[in-house]
N, C-alpha and C positions, 0 to 999 in steps of 0.2 A: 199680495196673495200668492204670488207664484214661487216668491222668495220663501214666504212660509214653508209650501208644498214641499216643493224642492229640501229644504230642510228636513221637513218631515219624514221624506223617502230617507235620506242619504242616512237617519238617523235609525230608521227602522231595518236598512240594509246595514247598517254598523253592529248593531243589537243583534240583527239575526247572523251575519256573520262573523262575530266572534264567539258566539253559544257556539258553532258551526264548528270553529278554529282551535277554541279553546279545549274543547272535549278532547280527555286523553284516549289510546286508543290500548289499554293495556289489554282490556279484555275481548274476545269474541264469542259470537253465540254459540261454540258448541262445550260441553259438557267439560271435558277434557282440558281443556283453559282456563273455564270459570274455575274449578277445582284446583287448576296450578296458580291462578293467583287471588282467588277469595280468601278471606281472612275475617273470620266472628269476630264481631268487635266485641272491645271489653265493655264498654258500657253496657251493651246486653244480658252477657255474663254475670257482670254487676248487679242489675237491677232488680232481678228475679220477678218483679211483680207490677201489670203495667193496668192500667182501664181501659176497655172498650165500650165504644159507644153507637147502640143503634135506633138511631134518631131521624124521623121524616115522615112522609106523611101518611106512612101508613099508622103513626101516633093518634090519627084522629080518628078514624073508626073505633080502637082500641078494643078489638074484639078476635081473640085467638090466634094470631102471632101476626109479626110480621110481611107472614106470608097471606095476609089479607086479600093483596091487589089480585094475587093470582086465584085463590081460594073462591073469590069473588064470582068468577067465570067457572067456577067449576059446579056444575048442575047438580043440585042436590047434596053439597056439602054443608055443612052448618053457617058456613059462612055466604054464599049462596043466597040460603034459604033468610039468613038475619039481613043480609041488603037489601031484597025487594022489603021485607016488611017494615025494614027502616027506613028506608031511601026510594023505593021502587025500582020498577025494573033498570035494565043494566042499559037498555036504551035511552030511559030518561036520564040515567043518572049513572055514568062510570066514574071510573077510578079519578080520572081527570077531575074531576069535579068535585075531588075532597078539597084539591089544591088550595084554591082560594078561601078554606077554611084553619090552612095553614099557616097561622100568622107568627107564631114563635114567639108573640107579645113579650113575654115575663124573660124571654134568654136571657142570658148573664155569663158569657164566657169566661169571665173572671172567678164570678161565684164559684163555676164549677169547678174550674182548674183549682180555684183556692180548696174547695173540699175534696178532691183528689190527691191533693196534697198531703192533707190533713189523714188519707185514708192511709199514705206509705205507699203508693203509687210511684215510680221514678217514670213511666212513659206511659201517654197519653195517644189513642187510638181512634177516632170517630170513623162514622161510616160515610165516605166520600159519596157514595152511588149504590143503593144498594136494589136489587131485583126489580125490583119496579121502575128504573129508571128515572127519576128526578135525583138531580144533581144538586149537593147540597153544597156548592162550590159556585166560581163566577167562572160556567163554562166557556169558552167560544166553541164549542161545537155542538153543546145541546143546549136546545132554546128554554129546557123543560128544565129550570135551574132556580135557585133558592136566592140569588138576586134577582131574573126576570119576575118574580114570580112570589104569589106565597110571601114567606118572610122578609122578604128586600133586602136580604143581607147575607155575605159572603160566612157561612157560619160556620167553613173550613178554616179559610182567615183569620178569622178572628177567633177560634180554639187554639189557632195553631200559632198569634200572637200572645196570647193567654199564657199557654203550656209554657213556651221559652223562656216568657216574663218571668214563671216562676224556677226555672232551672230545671225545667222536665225535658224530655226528648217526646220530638213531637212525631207520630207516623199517623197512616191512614189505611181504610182499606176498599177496595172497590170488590162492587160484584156485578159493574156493567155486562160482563161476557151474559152471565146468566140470565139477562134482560131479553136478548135474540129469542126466547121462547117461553116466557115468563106468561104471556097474556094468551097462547093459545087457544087454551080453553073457550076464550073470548069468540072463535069462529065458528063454533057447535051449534049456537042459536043466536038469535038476533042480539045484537050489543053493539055498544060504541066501539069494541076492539076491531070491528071491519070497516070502521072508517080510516082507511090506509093514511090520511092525511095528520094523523095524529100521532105524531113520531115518538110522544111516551111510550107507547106500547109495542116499542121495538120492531123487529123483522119477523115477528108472527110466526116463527120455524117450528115443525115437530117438535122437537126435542133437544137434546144435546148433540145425538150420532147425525142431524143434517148441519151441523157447523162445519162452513166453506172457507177460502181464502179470504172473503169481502169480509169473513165474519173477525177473524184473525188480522187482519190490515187494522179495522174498527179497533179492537182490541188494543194494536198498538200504538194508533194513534192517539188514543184514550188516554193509554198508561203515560206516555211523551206528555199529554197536557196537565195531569198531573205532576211528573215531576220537575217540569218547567217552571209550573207556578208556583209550587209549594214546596217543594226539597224536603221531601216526608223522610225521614230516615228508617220507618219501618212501612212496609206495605205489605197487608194482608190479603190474599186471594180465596176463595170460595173454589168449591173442585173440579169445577169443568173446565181449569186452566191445565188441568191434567188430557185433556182430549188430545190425539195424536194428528188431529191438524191442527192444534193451537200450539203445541210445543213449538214447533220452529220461529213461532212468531215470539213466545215465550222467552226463548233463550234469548232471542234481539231483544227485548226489554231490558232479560238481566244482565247484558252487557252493555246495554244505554246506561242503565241504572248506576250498574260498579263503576260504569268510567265515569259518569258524575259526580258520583262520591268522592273519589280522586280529585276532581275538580272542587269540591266543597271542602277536602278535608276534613269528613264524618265519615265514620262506619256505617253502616247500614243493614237490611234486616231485609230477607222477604220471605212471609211465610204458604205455606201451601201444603195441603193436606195428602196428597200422593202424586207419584207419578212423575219426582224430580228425584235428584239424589240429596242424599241428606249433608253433603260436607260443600254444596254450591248454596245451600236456602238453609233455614231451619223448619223441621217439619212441624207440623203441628196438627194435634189432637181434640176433636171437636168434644165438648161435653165432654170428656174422660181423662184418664189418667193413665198412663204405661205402668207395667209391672215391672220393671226391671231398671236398670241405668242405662242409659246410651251414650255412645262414644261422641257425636256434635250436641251442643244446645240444641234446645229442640222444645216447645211450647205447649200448653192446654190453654184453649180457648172456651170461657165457660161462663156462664148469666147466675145473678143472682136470682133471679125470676125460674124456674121450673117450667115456666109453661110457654113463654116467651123468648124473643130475643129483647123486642119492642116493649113499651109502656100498653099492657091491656086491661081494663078491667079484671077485679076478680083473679090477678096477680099470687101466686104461693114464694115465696122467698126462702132462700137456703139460711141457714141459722151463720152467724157468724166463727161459730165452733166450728162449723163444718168446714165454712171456706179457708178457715185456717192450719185446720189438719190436711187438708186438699194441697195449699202452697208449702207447708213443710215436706210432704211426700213429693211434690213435684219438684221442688227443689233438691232434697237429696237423691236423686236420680238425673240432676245434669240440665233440667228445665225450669221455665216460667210460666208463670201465670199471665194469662190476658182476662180479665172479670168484668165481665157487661154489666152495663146498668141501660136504661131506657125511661127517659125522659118524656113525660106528657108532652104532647101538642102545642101545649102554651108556654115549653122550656123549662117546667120545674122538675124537678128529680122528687118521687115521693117521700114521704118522714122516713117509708122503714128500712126503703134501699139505703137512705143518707143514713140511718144508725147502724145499718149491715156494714155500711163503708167506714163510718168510724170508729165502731168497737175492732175491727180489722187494727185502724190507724192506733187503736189503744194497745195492742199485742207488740206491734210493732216496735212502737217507742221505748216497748221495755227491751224484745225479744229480736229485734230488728242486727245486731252484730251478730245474732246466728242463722241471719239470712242476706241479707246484702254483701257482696261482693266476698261469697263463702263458693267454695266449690266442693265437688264429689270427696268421699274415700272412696278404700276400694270395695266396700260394701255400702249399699245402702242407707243399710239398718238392720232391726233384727227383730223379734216379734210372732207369735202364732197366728194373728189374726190377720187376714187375709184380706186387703180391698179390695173397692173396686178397679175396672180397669176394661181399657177398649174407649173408642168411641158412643157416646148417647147412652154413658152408664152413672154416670156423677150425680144421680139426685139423690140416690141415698145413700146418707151417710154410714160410715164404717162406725160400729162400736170400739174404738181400741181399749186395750190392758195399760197396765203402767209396763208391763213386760215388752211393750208394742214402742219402740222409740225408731227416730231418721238420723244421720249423722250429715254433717258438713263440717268443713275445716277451712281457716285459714292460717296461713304460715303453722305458727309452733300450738296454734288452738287450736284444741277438737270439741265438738259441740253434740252432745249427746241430745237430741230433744226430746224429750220421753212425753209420751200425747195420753198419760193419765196419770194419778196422784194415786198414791200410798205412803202411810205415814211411815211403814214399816222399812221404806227406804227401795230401793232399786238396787239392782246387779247387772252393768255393762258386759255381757258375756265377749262382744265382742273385741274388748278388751284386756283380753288374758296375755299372758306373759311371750307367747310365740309372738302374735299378730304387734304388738309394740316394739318386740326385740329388744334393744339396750336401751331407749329412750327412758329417761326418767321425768316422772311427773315433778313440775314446781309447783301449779296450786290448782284450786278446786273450789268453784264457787255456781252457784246459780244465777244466772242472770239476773237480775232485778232485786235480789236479794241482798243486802249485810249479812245474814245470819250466817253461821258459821255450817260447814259442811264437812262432816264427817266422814271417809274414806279408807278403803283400804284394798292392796291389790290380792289377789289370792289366785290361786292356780284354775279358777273357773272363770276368773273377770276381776271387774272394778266396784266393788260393792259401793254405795252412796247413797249414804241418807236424806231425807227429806226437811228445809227447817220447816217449824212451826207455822209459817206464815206463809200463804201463798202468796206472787210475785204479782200472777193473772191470774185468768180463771181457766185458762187451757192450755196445754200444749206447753211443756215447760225446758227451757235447755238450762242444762248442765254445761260448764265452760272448763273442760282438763285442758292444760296447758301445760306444753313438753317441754323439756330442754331441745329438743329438735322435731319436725316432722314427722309425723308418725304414718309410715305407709304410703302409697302413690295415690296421687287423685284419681286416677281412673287405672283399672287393671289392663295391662300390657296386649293381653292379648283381647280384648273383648271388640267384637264386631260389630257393626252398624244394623240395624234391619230396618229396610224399606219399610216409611210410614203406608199404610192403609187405612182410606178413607169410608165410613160405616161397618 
């Protein structure tokens, strides 16, 4: 037995000190560094289009979002008023107490990464921790975890063996900070959130503006057992990581983070909604879209669900037209798509999300070389009609024109995607004789097409007709193809602007 021990230490002191040793130290936490040696990786660039997933238990109520557990404590809001007369009072019966209704029966990690696949997805997102605090991971530091507990299974794990099986990049994303005052509400009137012994329901704080150093230590302790265990290559944060006592604890993550990468030999990804700079992270935009291009990658994060993050009854879903004029615009402006889905309680994903997911994977397969591994021109696109844009503005859809097209290129192709049909044919304005200069077209073809395409340059643009047969049924590219480059992918002078978050 003692020879055992003894083994076991010296092995557990080998482990912990070569993690220790191994770690390179290229980066440090301040601003200035990370910016002299981060580098976006190309895989990201590449991918344009990834899935996020917000799956746990607040799946089992499935009434009005995600934001249930908190909503629950909150006197007189709908969600409130539905748990006593579903469940009874918050005494009898809190949040804790959905848990063990948590069984994730039906999961199929495979399943899913397989129709993920299937959707034209290259990286894969679940939600590690989200507000409520249950850890859907095999924590050591939170007992309130989706091995102890609930499902019995490590169901970060085992997405995150799924995803690489299939050749996806696997990341993740936490929203523990947000936990520190998620259940509040809970000390207004009697409830189980004043039982202090019941550590789901975090550190009971006001707000955001009382996060302390303890709260910021937690933080980075967190973020360390995630990338320990998992080596996520993207990580998504929620915006209280923006608090100006969380930054300095922030920046020591994302120089833990980069020097592991280093160590793994992967690029990596962290995104965050404000209050970093954009050439250290990539920003990102919740529910919206930007107007413009920006000079880094830079993401929208957006649900098929309208009403939801989470699986809730009574569900409204974005049409698949929409989400794919949504990933054209966001793409020709320098970004990606991250697109939610939310899975029932018992692991299945519903019929209509899964046909939103693969009428997407149908666009793809025809239309997909005018969007993977394509980057900026030096415009957009071109177009009267004007969408949307900002954060919490993506539910309704833009009507575009066939006048309304995005552009991407790579090497000697440019890719006109024109987001409506006329038979009458189209006019590339932005293809006139100045903006190409000496470059000469070799050919001219529609994606997915045989049909022969008719052309011609003229002192206003690129006229190009339509064939007879449509490819898909939206959103269509056109593939000119130069004798050389046509123009710079991002314009010279053009400046970064601070993400802002709501």
């Amino acid at each position: 037995m003692k020879i055992h021990i003894a083994f076991l230490c010296v092995l557990l002191c080998t482990t912990a000190c070569t993690r220790t040793a191994k770690q390179t130290e290229v980066f440090q936490p301040e601003w200035d560094n990370l910016a002299a040696h981060y580098e976006f990786p190309e895989w990201f660039s590449d991918a344009k289009f990834g899935i996020f997933i917000h799956w746990g238990v607040y799946a089992v109520p499935a009434f009005g979002s995600e934001w249930y557990p908190r909503n629950m404590y909150q006197q007189n809001s709908d969600e409130y008023n539905h748990h006593i007369a579903t469940y009874g009072p918050q005494t009898a019966f809190g949040y804790k107490d959905f848990v063990p209704m948590f069984q994730a029966e039906k999961f199929d990690a495979n399943e899913w990464v397989a129709l993920f696949k299937a959707a034209g997805a290259k990286y894969v997102v679940p939600v590690a921790e989200h507000h409520d605090g249950f850890s859907m991971y095999a924590s050591d530091r939170n007992p309130w975890n989706a091995v102890a507990m609930g499902p019995k299974k490590d169901i970060i794990g085992l997405l995150k063996q799924a995803t690489e099986k299939e050749g996806l990049i696997f990341g993740l994303s936490s929203h523990h900070l947000e936990n520190a005052w998620f259940y509040n509400g809970g000390l207004t009137f009697p409830s189980d959130v004043q039982d202090t012994t019941i550590s789901l329901y975090g550190r009971r704080l006001a707000g955001e503006e009382a996060y302390d150093e303890a709260v910021g230590k937690d933080f980075l302790a967190h973020t360390h057992e995630l990338i320990d265990k998992y080596q996520p290559q993207l990580i998504w944060f929620d915006w209280t990581v923006a608090s100006p006592v969380i930054q300095p604890y922030f920046n020591k993550f994302l120089a833990y983070y980069y020097n592991n990468s280093l160590d793994w030999g992967k690029g990596v990804v962290v995104n965050t909604k404000s209050g970093y700079p954009t050439h250290i992270q990539v920003g990102d935009v919740e529910r919206g879209k930007l107007d413009s291009m920006r000079k880094y990658p830079w993401q929208t994060d957006t649900s098929i669900g309208k009403k939801s993050w989470s699986y809730i009854d009574g569900e409204e879903n974005k049409t698949p037209e929409q989400i794919v004029h949504d990933l054209v615009d966001i793409v020709s402006k320098n970004g990606n798509l991250l697109l939610n889905i939310g899975p029932r309680a018992d692991g299945t994903i519903t019929e209509e999300q899964k046909e939103v997911l693969l009428h997407i994977g149908e666009w793809l397969k025809v239309n997909g070389e005018a969007i993977y591994g394509t980057r900026c021109w030096a415009k957009f696109g071109e177009g009267n009609t004007t969408g949307t844009a900002g954060s919490f503005s993506d539910n309704a859809s833009t009507p575009y024109t066939v006048e309304d097209m995005r552009f991407t290129t790579r090497g000697n192709d440019f890719y006109a995607i024109v987001l409506n049909w006329d038979a009458n044919g189209v006019l590339v304005k932005s293809l006139n004789p100045e903006a190409i200069a000496d470059a000469k077209i070799v050919s001219v073809r529609l994606v997915g097409s045989d049909e022969a395409i008719a052309w011609e340059q003229t002192g206003e643009g690129l006229k190009l007709s339509f064939p007879r047969n449509k490819p898909c049924h939206y959103a269509y590219a056109f593939k000119i193809t130069f004798d050389k480059p046509v123009g710079a992918h991002l314009p010279s002078e053009m400046i970064d602007i601070p993400f802002k978050h709501g």
